[in-house]
Backbone as XML, in Angstrom:
<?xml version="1.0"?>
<chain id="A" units="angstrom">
  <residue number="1" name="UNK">
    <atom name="N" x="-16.022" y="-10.349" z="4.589"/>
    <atom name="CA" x="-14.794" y="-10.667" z="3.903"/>
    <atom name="C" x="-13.785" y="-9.569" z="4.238"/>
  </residue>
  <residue number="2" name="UNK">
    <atom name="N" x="-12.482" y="-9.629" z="4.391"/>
    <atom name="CA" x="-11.535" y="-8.843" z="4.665"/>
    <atom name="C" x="-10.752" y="-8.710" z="3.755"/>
  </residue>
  <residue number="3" name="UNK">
    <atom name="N" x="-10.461" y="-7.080" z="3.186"/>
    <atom name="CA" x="-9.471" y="-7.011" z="2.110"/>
    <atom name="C" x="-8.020" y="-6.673" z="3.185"/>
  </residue>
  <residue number="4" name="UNK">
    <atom name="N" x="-7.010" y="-6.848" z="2.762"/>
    <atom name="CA" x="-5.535" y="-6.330" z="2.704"/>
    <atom name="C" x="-4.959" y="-5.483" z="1.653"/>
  </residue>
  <residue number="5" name="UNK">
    <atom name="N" x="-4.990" y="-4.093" z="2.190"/>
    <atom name="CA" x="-4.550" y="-3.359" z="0.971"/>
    <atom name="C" x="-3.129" y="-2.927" z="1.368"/>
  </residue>
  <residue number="6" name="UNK">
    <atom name="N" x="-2.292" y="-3.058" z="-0.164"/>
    <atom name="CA" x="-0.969" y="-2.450" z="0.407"/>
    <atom name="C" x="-0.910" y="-1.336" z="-0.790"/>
  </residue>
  <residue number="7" name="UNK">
    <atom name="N" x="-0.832" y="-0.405" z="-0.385"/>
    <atom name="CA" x="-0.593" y="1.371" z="-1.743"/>
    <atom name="C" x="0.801" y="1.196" z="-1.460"/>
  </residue>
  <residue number="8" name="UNK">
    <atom name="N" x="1.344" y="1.686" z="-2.387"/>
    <atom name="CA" x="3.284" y="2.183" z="-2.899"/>
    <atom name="C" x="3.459" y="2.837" z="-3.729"/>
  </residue>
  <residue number="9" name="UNK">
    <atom name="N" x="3.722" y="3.974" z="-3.573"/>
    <atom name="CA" x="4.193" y="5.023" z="-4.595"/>
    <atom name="C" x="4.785" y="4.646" z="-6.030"/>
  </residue>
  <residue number="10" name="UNK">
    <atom name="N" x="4.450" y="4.830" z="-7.130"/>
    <atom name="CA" x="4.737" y="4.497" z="-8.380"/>
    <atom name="C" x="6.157" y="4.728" z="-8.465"/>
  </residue>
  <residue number="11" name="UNK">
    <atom name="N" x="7.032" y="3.728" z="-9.008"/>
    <atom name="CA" x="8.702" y="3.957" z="-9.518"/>
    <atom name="C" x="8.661" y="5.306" z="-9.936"/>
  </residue>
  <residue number="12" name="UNK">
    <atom name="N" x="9.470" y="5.772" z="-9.706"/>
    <atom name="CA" x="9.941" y="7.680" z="-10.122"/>
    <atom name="C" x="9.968" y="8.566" z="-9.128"/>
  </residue>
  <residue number="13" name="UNK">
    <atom name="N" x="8.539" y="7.726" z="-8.580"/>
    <atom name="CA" x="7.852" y="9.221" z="-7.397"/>
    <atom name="C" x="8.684" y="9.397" z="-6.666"/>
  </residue>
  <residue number="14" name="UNK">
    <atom name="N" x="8.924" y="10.514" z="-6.404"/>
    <atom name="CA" x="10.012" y="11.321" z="-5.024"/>
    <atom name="C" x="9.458" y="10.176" z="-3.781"/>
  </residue>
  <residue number="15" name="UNK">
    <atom name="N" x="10.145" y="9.889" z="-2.100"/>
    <atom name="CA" x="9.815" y="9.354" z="-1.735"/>
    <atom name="C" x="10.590" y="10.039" z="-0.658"/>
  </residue>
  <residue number="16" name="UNK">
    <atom name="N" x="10.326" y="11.358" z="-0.043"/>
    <atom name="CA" x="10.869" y="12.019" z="0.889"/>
    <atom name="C" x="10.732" y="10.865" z="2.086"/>
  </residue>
  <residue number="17" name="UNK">
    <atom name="N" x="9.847" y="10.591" z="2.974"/>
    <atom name="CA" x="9.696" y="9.742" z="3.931"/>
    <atom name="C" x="10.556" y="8.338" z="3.701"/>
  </residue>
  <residue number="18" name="UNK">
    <atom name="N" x="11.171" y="8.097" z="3.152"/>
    <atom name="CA" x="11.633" y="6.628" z="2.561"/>
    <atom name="C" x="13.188" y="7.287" z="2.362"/>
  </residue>
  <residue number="19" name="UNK">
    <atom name="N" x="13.590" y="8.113" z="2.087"/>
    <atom name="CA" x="14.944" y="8.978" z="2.249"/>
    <atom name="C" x="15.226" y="8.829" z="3.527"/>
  </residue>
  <residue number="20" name="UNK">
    <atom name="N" x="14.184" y="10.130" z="4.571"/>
    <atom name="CA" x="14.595" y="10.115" z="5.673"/>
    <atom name="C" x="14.451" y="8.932" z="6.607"/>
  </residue>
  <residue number="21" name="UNK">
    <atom name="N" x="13.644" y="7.714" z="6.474"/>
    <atom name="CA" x="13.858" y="6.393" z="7.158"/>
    <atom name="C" x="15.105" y="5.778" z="6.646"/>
  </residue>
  <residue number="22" name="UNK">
    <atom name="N" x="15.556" y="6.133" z="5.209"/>
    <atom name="CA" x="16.975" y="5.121" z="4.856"/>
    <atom name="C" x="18.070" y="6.183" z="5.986"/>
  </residue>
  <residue number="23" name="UNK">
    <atom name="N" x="17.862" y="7.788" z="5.631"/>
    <atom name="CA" x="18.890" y="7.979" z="6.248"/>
    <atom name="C" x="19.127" y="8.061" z="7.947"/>
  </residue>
  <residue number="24" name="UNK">
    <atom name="N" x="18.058" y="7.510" z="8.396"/>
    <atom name="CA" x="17.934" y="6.952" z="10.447"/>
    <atom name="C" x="18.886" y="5.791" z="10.139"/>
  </residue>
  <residue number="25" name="UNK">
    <atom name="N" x="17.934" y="4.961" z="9.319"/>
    <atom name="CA" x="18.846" y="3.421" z="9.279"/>
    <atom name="C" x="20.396" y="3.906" z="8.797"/>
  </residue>
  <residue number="26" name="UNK">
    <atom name="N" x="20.805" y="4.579" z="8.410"/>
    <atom name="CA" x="22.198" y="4.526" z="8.167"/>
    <atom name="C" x="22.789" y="5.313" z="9.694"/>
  </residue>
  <residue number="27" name="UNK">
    <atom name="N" x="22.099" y="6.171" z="9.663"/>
    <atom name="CA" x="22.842" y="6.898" z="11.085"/>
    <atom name="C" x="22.823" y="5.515" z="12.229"/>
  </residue>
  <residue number="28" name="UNK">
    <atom name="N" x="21.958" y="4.803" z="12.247"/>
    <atom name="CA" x="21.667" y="3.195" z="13.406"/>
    <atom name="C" x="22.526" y="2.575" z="13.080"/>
  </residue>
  <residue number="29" name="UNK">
    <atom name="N" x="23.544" y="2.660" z="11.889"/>
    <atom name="CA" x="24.784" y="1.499" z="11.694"/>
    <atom name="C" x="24.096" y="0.919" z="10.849"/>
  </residue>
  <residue number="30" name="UNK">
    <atom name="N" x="22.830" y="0.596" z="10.335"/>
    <atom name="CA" x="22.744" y="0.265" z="8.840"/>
    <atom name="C" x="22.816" y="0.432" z="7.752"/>
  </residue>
  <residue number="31" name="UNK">
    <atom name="N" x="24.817" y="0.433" z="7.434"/>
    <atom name="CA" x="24.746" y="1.125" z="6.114"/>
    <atom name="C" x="24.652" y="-0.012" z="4.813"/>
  </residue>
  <residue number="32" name="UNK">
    <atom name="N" x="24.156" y="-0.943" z="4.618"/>
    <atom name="CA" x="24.052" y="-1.948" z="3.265"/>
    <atom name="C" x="22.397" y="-1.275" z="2.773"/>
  </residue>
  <residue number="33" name="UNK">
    <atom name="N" x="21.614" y="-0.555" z="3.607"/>
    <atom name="CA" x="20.550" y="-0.183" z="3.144"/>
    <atom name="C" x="20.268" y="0.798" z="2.320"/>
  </residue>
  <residue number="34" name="UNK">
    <atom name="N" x="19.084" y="0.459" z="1.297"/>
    <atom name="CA" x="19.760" y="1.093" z="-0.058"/>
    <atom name="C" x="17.961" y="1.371" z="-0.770"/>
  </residue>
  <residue number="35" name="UNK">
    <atom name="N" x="17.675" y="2.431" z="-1.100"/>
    <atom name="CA" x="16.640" y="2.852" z="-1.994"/>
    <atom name="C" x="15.284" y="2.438" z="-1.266"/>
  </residue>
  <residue number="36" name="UNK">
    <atom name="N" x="15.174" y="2.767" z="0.512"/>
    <atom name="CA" x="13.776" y="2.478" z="1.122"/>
    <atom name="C" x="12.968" y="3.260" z="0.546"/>
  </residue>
  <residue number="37" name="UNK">
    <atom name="N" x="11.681" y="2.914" z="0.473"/>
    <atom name="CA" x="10.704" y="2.864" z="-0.374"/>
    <atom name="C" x="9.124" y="3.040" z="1.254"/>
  </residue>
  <residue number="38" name="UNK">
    <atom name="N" x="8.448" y="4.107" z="1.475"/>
    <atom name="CA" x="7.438" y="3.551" z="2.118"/>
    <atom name="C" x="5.941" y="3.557" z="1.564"/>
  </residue>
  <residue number="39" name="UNK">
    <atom name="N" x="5.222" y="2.932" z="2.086"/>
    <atom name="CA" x="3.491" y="2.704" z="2.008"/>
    <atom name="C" x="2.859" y="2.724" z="2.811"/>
  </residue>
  <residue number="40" name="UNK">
    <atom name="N" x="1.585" y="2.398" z="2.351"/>
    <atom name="CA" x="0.501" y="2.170" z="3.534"/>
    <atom name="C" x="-0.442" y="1.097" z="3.499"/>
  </residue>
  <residue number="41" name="UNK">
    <atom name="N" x="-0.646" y="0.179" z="4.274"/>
    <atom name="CA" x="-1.277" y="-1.530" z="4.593"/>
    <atom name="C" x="-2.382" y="-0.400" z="4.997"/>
  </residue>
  <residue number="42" name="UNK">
    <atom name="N" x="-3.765" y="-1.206" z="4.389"/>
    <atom name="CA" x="-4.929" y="-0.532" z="5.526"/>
    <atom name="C" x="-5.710" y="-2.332" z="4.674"/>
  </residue>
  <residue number="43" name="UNK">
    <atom name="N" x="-6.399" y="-2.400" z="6.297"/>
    <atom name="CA" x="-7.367" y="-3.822" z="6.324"/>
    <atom name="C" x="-8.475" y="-3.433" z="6.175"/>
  </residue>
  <residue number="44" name="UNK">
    <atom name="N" x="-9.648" y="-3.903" z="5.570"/>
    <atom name="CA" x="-11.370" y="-3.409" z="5.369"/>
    <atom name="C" x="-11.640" y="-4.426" z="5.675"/>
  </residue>
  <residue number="45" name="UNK">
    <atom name="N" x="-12.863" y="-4.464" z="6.380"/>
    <atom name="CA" x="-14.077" y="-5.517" z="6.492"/>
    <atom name="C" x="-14.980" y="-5.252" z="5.344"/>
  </residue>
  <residue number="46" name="UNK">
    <atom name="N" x="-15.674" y="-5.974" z="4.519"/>
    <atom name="CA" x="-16.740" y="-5.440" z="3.593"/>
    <atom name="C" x="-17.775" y="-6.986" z="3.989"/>
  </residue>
  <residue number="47" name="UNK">
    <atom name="N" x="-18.860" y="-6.207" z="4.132"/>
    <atom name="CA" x="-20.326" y="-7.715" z="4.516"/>
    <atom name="C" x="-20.367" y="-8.115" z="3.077"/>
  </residue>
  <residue number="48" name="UNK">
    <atom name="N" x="-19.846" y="-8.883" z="2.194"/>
    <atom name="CA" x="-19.784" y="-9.562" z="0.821"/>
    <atom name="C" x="-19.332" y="-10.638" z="0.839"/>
  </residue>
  <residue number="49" name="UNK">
    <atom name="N" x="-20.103" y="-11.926" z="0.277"/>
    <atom name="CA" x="-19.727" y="-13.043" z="0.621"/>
    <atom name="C" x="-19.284" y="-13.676" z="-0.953"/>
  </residue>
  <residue number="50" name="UNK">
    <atom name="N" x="-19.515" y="-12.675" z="-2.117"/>
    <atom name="CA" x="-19.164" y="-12.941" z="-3.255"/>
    <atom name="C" x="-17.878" y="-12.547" z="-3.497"/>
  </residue>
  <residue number="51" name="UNK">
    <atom name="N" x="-16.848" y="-13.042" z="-3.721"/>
    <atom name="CA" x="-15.359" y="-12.325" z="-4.028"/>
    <atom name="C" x="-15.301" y="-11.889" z="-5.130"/>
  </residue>
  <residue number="52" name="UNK">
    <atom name="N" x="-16.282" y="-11.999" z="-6.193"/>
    <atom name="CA" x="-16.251" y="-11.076" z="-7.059"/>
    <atom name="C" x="-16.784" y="-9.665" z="-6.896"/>
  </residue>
  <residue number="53" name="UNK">
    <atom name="N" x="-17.882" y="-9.497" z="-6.235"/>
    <atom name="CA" x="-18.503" y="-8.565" z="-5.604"/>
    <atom name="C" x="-17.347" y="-7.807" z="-4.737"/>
  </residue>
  <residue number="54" name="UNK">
    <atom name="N" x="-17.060" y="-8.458" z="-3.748"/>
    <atom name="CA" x="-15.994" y="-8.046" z="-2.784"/>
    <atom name="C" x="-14.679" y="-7.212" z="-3.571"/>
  </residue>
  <residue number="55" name="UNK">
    <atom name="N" x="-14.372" y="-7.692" z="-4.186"/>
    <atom name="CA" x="-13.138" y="-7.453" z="-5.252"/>
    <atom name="C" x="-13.825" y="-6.264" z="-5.984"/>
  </residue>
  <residue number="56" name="UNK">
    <atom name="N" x="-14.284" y="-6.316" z="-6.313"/>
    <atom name="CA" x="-14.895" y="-4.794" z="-7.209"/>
    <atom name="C" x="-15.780" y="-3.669" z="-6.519"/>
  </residue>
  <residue number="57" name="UNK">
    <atom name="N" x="-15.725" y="-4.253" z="-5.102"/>
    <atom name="CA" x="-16.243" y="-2.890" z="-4.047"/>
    <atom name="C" x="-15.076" y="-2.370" z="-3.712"/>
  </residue>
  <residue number="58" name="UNK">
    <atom name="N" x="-14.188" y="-3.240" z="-3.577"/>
    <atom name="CA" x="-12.355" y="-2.845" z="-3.349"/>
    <atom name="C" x="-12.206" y="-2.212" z="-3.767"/>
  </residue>
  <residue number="59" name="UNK">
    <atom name="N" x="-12.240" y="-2.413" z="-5.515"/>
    <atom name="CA" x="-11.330" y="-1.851" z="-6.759"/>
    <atom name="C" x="-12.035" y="-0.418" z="-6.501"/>
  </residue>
  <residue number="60" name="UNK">
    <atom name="N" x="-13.517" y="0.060" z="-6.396"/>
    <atom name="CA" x="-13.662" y="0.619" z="-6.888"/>
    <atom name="C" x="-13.652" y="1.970" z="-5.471"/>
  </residue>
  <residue number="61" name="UNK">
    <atom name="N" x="-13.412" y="1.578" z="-4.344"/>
    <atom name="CA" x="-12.468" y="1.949" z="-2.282"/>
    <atom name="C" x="-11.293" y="2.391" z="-2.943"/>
  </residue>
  <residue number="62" name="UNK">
    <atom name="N" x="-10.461" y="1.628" z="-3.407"/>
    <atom name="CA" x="-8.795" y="2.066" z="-3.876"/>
    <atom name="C" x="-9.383" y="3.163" z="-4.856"/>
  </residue>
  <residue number="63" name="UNK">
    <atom name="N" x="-9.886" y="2.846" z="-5.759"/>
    <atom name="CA" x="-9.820" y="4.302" z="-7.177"/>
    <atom name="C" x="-10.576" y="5.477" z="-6.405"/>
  </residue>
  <residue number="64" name="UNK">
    <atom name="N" x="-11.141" y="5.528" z="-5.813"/>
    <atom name="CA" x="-11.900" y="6.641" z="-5.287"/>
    <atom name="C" x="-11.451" y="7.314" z="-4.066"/>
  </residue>
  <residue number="65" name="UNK">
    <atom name="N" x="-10.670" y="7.229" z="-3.347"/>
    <atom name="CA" x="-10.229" y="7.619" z="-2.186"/>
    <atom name="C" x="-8.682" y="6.599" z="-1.231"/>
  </residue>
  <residue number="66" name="UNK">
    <atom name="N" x="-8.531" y="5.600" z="-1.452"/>
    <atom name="CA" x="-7.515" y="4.890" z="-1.075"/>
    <atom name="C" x="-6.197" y="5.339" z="-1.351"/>
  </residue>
  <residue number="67" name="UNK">
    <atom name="N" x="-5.945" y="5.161" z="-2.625"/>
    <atom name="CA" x="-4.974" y="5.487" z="-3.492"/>
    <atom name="C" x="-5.032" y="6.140" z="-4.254"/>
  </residue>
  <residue number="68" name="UNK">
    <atom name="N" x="-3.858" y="7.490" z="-4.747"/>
    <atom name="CA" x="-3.789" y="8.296" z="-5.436"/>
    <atom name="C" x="-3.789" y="7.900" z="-7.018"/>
  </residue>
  <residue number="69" name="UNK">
    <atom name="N" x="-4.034" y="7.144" z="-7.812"/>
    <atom name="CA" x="-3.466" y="6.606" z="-8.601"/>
    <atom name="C" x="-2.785" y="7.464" z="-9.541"/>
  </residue>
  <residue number="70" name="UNK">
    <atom name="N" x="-2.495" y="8.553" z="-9.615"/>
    <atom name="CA" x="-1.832" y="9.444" z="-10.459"/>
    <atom name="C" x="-0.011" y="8.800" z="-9.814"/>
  </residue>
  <residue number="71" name="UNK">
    <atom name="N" x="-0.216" y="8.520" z="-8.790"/>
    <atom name="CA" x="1.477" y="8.729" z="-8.211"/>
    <atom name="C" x="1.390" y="7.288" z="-7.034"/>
  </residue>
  <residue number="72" name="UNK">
    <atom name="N" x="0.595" y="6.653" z="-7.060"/>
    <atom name="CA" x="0.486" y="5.571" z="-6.194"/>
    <atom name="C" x="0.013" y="4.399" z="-7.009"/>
  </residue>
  <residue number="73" name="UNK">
    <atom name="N" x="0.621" y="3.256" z="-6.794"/>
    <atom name="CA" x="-0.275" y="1.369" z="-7.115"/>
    <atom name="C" x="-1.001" y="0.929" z="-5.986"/>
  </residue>
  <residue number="74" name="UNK">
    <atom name="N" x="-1.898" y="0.305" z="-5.975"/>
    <atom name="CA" x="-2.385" y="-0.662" z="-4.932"/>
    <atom name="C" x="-2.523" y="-2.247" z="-5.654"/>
  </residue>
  <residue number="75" name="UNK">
    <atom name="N" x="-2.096" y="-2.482" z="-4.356"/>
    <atom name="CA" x="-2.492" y="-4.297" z="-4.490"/>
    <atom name="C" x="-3.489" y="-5.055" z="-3.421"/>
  </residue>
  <residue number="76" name="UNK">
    <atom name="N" x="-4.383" y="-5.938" z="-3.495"/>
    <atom name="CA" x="-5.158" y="-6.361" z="-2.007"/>
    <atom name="C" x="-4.692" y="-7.916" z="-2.334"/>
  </residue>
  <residue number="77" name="UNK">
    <atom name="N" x="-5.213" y="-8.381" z="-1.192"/>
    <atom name="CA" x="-5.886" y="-10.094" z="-1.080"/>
    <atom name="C" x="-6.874" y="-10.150" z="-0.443"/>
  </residue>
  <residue number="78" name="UNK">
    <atom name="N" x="-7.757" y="-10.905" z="-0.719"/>
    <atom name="CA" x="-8.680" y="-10.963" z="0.283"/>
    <atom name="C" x="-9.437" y="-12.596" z="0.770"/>
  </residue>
  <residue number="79" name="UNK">
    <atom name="N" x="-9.763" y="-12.477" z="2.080"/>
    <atom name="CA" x="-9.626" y="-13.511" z="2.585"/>
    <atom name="C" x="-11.218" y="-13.632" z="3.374"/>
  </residue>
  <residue number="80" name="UNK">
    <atom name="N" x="-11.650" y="-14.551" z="2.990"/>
    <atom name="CA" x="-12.995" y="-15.134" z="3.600"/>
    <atom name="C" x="-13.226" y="-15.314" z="5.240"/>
  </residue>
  <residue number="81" name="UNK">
    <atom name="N" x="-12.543" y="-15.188" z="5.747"/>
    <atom name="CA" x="-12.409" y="-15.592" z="7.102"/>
    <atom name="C" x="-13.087" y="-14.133" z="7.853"/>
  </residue>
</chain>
Protein backbone atom coordinates (compact mmCIF):
# COMPACT_ATOMS: atom_id res chain seq x y z
CA UNK A 1 0.00 0.00 0.00
CA UNK A 2 1.37 3.50 -0.65
CA UNK A 3 0.99 6.41 1.70
CA UNK A 4 1.24 10.21 0.38
CA UNK A 5 2.42 12.33 3.01
CA UNK A 6 2.24 16.06 2.83
CA UNK A 7 3.94 17.93 6.43
CA UNK A 8 3.29 22.00 6.58
CA UNK A 9 4.40 24.00 9.14
CA UNK A 10 1.67 24.95 11.70
CA UNK A 11 -0.07 28.69 11.10
CA UNK A 12 2.33 31.09 13.15
CA UNK A 13 5.49 29.18 12.44
CA UNK A 14 8.20 31.47 10.99
CA UNK A 15 8.60 30.16 7.41
CA UNK A 16 12.09 31.55 6.40
CA UNK A 17 12.26 29.26 3.15
CA UNK A 18 8.67 30.33 2.01
CA UNK A 19 9.82 34.21 2.47
CA UNK A 20 12.78 33.69 0.46
CA UNK A 21 10.82 31.61 -2.45
CA UNK A 22 7.96 34.51 -2.25
CA UNK A 23 10.73 36.97 -2.44
CA UNK A 24 12.54 35.08 -6.02
CA UNK A 25 8.90 35.04 -7.23
CA UNK A 26 8.59 38.70 -6.80
CA UNK A 27 12.08 39.57 -8.07
CA UNK A 28 10.69 36.95 -11.49
CA UNK A 29 7.84 39.63 -11.98
CA UNK A 30 5.51 37.79 -9.73
CA UNK A 31 4.27 40.36 -7.74
CA UNK A 32 0.27 39.22 -6.87
CA UNK A 33 2.17 36.50 -4.77
CA UNK A 34 1.43 36.66 -1.32
CA UNK A 35 2.19 34.59 2.10
CA UNK A 36 4.19 31.29 0.31
CA UNK A 37 4.11 28.77 2.65
CA UNK A 38 6.65 25.52 2.04
CA UNK A 39 6.55 21.58 2.89
CA UNK A 40 7.50 18.36 2.32
CA UNK A 41 5.47 15.39 0.09
CA UNK A 42 7.40 12.12 0.99
CA UNK A 43 5.65 8.69 -0.62
CA UNK A 44 6.07 5.22 1.59
CA UNK A 45 5.49 1.85 0.43
CA UNK A 46 4.28 -0.16 3.59
CA UNK A 47 3.59 -4.37 2.76
CA UNK A 48 -0.13 -3.85 4.56
CA UNK A 49 -3.02 -4.84 2.88
CA UNK A 50 -5.30 -3.66 5.83
CA UNK A 51 -5.88 0.22 5.60
CA UNK A 52 -6.52 0.26 8.93
CA UNK A 53 -3.31 -1.31 9.79
CA UNK A 54 -1.65 0.75 7.05
CA UNK A 55 -3.09 4.01 8.44
CA UNK A 56 -1.85 3.49 11.93
CA UNK A 57 1.74 2.31 10.84
CA UNK A 58 1.56 5.86 9.11
CA UNK A 59 0.18 7.67 12.02
CA UNK A 60 2.44 6.27 14.14
CA UNK A 61 6.00 7.06 10.81
CA UNK A 62 4.57 10.80 11.01
CA UNK A 63 4.57 11.05 15.12
CA UNK A 64 7.87 9.52 15.48
CA UNK A 65 10.20 10.90 13.02
CA UNK A 66 8.25 12.42 9.87
CA UNK A 67 6.89 15.37 11.32
CA UNK A 68 7.79 17.66 13.98
CA UNK A 69 4.54 17.95 15.50
CA UNK A 70 5.43 20.65 17.96
CA UNK A 71 5.65 23.18 14.79
CA UNK A 72 4.49 20.95 11.83
CA UNK A 73 0.74 19.09 10.59
CA UNK A 74 0.75 16.13 8.44
CA UNK A 75 -1.86 14.84 6.22
CA UNK A 76 -1.61 11.31 3.98
CA UNK A 77 -3.91 9.32 1.51
CA UNK A 78 -3.35 6.22 0.84
CA UNK A 79 -3.86 4.18 -2.04
CA UNK A 80 -4.01 0.36 -2.66
CA UNK A 81 -2.41 0.21 -5.86
Amino acid sequence: MKARITITLKPGVLDPQGKAIEGALHALGFGSVDGVRQGKYIEVEVAESDPARASAEIERMCEQLLANTIIENYAYELDAA
